[in-house]
C-alpha positions as CSV (number, residue, x, y, z in Angstrom):
1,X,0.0,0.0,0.0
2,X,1.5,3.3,-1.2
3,X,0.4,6.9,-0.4
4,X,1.1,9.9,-2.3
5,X,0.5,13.5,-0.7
6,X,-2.1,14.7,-2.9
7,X,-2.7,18.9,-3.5
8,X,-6.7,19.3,-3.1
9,X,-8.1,22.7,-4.5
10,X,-12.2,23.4,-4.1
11,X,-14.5,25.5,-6.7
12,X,-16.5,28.1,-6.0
13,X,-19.3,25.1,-6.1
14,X,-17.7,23.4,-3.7
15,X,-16.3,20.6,-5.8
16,X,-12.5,20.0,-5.3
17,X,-9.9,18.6,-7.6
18,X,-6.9,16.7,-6.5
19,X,-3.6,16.1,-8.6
20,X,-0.3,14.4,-7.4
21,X,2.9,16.4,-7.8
22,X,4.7,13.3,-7.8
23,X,2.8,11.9,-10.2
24,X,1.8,13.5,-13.3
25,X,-1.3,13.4,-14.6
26,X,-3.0,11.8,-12.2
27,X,-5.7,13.4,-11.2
28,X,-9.6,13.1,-9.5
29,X,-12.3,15.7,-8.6
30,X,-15.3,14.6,-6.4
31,X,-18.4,16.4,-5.1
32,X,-17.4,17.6,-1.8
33,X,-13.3,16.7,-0.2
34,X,-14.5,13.0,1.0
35,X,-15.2,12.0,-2.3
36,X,-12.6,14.0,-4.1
37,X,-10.5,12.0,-1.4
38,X,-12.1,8.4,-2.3
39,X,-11.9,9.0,-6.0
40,X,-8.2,10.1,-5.1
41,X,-7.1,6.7,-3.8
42,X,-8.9,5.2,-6.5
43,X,-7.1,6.9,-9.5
44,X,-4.0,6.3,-7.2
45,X,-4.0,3.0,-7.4
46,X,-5.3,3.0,-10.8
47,X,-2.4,4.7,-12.1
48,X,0.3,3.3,-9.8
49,X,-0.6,-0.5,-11.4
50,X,-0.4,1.0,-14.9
51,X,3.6,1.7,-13.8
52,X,6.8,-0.8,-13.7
53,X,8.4,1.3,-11.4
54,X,6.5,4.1,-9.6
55,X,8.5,7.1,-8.2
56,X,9.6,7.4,-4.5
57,X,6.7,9.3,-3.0
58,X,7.5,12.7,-1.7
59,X,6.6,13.9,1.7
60,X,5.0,16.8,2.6
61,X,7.7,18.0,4.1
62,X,10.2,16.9,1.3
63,X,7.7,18.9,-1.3
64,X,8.0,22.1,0.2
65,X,10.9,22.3,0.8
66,X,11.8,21.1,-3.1
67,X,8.8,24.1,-3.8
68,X,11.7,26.9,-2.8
69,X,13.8,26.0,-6.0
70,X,11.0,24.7,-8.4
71,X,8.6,27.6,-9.5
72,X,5.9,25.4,-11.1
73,X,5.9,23.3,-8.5
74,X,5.2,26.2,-5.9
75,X,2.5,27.5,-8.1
76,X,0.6,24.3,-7.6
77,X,0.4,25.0,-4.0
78,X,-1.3,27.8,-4.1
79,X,-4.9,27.9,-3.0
80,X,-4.4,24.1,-2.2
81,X,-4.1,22.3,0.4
82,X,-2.2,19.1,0.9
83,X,-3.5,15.1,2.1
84,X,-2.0,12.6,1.9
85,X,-3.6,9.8,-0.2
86,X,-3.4,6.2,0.2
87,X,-4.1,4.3,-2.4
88,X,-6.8,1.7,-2.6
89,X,-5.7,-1.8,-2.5
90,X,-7.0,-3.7,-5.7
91,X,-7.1,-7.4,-6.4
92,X,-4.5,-8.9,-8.1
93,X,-5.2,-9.3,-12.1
94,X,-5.5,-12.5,-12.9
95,X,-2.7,-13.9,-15.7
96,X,-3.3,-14.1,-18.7
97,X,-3.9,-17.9,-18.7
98,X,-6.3,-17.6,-15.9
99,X,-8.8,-15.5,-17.2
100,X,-11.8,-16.6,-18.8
101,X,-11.8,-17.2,-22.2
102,X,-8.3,-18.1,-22.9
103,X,-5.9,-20.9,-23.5
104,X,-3.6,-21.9,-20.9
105,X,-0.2,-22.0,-22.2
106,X,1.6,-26.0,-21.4
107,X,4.7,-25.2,-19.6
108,X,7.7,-26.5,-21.1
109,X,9.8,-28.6,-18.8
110,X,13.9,-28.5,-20.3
């Protein structure tokens, strides 16, 4: 189970969007902050299993204080405010060989 520190910014209408500086791209918006937070850790662990090697998540801590020598990245903190997000755990995907409709494969024994 990972968790990113996500930056969550709210709408006049109350809505709030959340992105990940660590992770770009990934992003989620939700009614109100609990579901902007559950659809979060949802697209969190949606785009974390699309990825061979995910980066070392940064702590809030570690992102501020990278925010004094990045100007983009300091940008993006303004009018936001930071959560950390865990990201959901989701069940393993099946092989290949195991889901329905296909072939297993014979092993080949040298």
């Amino acid at each position: 189970m990972r968790s990113y520190v996500g930056l969550f910014r709210s709408d006049r209408s109350g809505s709030w969007t959340v992105s990940f500086p660590d992770l770009p791209g990934c992003t989620a918006e939700g009614a109100d902050f609990r579901s902007a937070l559950d659809h979060a850790a949802e697209q969190l662990a949606s785009h974390l299993a699309g990825m061979d090697r995910p980066p070392r998540p940064r702590s809030a801590m570690e992102l501020t204080l990278d925010a004094a020598g990045d100007p983009a990245l300091a940008r993006s903190f303004v009018n936001a405010v930071m959560h950390t997000v865990v990201a959901l755990d989701r069940p393993e995907v099946p092989p290949p060989a195991m889901r329905r409709g296909s072939t297993p494969v014979p092993a080949m024994h040298a």
